[in-house]
C-alpha positions in Angstrom: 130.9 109.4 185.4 134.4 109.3 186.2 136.5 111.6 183.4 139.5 108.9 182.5 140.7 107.2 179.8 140.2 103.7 179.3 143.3 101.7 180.3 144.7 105.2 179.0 144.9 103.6 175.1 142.5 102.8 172.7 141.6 99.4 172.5 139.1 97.8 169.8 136.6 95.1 171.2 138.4 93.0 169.8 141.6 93.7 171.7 139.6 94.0 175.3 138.0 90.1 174.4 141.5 88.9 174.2 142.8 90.8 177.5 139.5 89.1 179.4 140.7 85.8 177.9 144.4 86.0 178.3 144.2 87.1 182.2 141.8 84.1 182.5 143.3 82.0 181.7 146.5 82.7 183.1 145.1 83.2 186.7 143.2 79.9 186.4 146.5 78.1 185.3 148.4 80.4 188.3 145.9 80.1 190.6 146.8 79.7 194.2 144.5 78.4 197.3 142.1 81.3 198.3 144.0 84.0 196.2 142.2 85.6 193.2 142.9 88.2 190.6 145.9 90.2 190.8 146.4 92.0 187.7 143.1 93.6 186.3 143.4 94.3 182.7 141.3 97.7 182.8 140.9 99.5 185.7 139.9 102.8 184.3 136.5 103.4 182.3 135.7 106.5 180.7 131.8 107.3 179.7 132.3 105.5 176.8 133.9 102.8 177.7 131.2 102.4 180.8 128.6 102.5 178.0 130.2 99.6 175.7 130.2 97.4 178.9 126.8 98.1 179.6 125.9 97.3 175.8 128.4 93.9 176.5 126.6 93.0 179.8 123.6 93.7 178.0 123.7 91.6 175.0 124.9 89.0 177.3 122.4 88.8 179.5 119.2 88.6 176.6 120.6 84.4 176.5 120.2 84.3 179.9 118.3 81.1 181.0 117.8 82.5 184.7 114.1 82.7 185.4 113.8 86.3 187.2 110.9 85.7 190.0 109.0 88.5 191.4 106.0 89.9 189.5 104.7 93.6 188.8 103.1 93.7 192.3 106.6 92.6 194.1 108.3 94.9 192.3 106.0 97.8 193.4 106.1 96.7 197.0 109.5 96.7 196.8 110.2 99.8 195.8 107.8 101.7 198.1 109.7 99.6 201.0 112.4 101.0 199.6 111.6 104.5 199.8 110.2 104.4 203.0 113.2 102.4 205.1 115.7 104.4 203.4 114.0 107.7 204.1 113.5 106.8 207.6 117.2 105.2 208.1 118.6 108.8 206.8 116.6 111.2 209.0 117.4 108.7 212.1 120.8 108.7 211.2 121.6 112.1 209.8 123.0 113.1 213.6 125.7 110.2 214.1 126.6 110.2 210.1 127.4 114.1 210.4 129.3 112.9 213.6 131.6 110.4 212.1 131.8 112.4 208.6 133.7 114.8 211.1 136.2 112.2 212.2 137.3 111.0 209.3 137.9 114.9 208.1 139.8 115.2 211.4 142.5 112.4 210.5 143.2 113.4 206.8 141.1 116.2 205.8 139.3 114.6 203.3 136.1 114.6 201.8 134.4 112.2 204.4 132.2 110.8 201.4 133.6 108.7 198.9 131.3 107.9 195.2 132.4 104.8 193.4 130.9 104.2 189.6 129.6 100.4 190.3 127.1 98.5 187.7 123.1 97.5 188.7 120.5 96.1 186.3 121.8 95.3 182.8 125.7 97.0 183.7 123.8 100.3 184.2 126.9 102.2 185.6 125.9 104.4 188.7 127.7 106.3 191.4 127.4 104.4 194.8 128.1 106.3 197.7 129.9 105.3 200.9 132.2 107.1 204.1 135.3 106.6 203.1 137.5 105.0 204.9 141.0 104.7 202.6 143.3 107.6 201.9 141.8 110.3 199.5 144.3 108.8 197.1 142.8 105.2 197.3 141.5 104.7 193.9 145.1 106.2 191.9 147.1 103.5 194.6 144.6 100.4 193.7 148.0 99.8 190.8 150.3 99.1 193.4 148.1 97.0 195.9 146.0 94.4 193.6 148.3 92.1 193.5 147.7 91.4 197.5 144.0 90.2 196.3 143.3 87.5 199.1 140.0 86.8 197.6 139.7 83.6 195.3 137.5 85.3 192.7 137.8 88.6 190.6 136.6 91.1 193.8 139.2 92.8 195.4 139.9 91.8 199.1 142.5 92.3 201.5 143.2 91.8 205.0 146.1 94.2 205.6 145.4 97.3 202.8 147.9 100.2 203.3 144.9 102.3 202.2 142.8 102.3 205.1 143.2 104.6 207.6 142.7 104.5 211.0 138.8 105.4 211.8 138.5 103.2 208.3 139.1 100.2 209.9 136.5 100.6 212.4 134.0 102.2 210.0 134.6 99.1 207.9 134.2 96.5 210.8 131.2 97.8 211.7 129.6 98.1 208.2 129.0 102.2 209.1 130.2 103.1 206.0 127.7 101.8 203.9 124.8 103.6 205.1 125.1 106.6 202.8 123.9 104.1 200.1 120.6 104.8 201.9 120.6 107.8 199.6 120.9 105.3 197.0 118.7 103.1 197.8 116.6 106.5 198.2 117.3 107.4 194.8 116.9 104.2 193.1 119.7 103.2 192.1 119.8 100.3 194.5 117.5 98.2 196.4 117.7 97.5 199.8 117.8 94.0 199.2 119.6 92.6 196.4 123.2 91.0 194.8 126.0 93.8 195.9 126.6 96.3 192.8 129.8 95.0 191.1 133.1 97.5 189.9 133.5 97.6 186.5 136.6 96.6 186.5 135.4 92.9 187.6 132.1 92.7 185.7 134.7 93.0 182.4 136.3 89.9 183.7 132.7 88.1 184.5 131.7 84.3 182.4 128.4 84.7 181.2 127.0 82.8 184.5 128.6 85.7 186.5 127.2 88.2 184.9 123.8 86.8 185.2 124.1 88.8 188.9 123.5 91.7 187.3 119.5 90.8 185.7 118.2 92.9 188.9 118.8 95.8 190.9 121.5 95.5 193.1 121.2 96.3 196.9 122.3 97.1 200.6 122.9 93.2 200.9 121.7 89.4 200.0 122.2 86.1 200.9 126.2 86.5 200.4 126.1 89.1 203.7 124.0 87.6 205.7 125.9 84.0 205.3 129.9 85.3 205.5 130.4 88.1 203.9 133.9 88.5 203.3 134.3 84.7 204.2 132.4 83.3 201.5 134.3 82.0 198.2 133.5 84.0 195.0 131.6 81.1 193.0 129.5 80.4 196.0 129.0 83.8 196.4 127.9 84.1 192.6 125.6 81.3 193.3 123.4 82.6 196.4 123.0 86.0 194.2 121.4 83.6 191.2 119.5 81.5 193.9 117.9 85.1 195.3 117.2 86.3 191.8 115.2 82.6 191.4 113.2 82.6 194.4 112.7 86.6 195.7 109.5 87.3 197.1 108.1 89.8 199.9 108.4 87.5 202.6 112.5 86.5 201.7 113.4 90.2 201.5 112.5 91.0 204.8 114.5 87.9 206.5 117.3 88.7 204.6 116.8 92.4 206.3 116.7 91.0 209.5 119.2 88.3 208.9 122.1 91.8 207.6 121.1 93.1 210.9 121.8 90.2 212.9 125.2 89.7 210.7 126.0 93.5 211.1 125.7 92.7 214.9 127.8 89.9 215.3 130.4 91.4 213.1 129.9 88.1 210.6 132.3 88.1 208.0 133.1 91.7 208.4 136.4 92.9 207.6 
């Protein structure tokens, strides 16, 4: 877990619920065409603060009316696809990862890998791993750059970022570095198929409807990436992550594998 103070004061949960409200409500009343959020009230989370969120998410997500499909027996299937894709994914690409590990140390001689503290099932906070492609300073710069948000919901998008560097804008176009969260996925902290793990920063900022993306185990990718990606709009994007958590089965999971690939392919969305 990241070592940092929360929003570097101490704020009651009472002052945090009206921060979420406030910024709300103002970039609902502010809101421009295809823009999104572009002041985040909390962008740092200590342990502590990760474990109230979790509790928040938590509590929240116990009046959920979303009917979670997917029985005992899927879950078990998934899971031991799981371990045997992502163990086979990492040995095949354990040769060209090390190579392109090497050219991003080569343009900034950084630590190639980059961990990010997203939130899975029920906000459980978890490091997700990917190759980064942003300046080793990325995360301390995010201040100065959110208000560029071109999305029109409360994840962070841009189509010209300062931060990226060179190889990162090819790593990025070509979805390379996500495959560390093979390891992940390994692990079990993700799936391979599932809604993408959120930052905390925007699951603080989630309606109760939003946060209803967080009832299962995130993943690699779901309906969102293989229908846009980056192109879809937030809400719609919140609403193919419920529709997946409705009707997952066996037989969905794998067309949505094969449907990422084709995306991944044909650059769809990617940016």
């Amino acid at each position: 877990m990241p070592n940092q103070n929360f929003n570097k004061t101490l704020l009651s949960e009472d002052d945090v619920t009206e921060v979420m409200l406030k910024t709300l409500k103002e970039e609902k009343e502010g809101k421009k065409e295809n823009t999104g959020v572009t002041d985040y009230p909390i962008l740092e989370f200590d342990e502590h603060a990760l474990g109230l969120l979790a509790t928040g998410v938590h509590e929240t997500l116990l009046h959920s009316d979303v009917q979670i499909s997917g029985g005992k027996f899927y879950e078990f299937l998934k899971r031991f696809f799981d371990i045997i894709v992502s163990s086979l994914a990492l040995l095949v690409l354990l040769l060209p990862l090390g190579i392109v590990c090497f050219l991003i140390y080569i343009e900034d001689k950084g630590n190639p890998v980059f961990s990010q503290v997203r939130l899975t099932t029920d906000g459980r906070p978890f490091r997700m791993y990917k190759l980064r492609s942003m300046c080793m300073d990325a995360e301390a710069k995010f201040a100065q750059v959110q208000k560029e948000n071109k999305s029109d919901g409360l994840a962070f998008k841009s189509d010209d970022d300062p931060r990226i560097t060179k190889i990162g804008k090819f790593i990025r176009k070509t979805s390379i570095d996500e495959l560390p969260q093979f390891w992940n996925v390994l692990k079990g902290d993700m799936s391979l198929i599932g809604p993408r793990p959120p930052l905390p920063r925007e699951v603080v900022l989630y309606t109760p409807e939003q946060m209803n993306r967080l009832l299962v185990k995130g993943g690699l990718s779901c309906i969102c990436q293989t229908e846009g990606r980056s192109d879809m709009e937030f809400e719609k994007w919140v609403e193919s992550d419920i529709r997946y958590i409705k009707t997952r089965s066996v037989g969905l999971d794998i067309s949505l594998m094969f449907k990422t690939a084709a995306a991944v392919i044909m650059k769809k969305g990617a940016k």
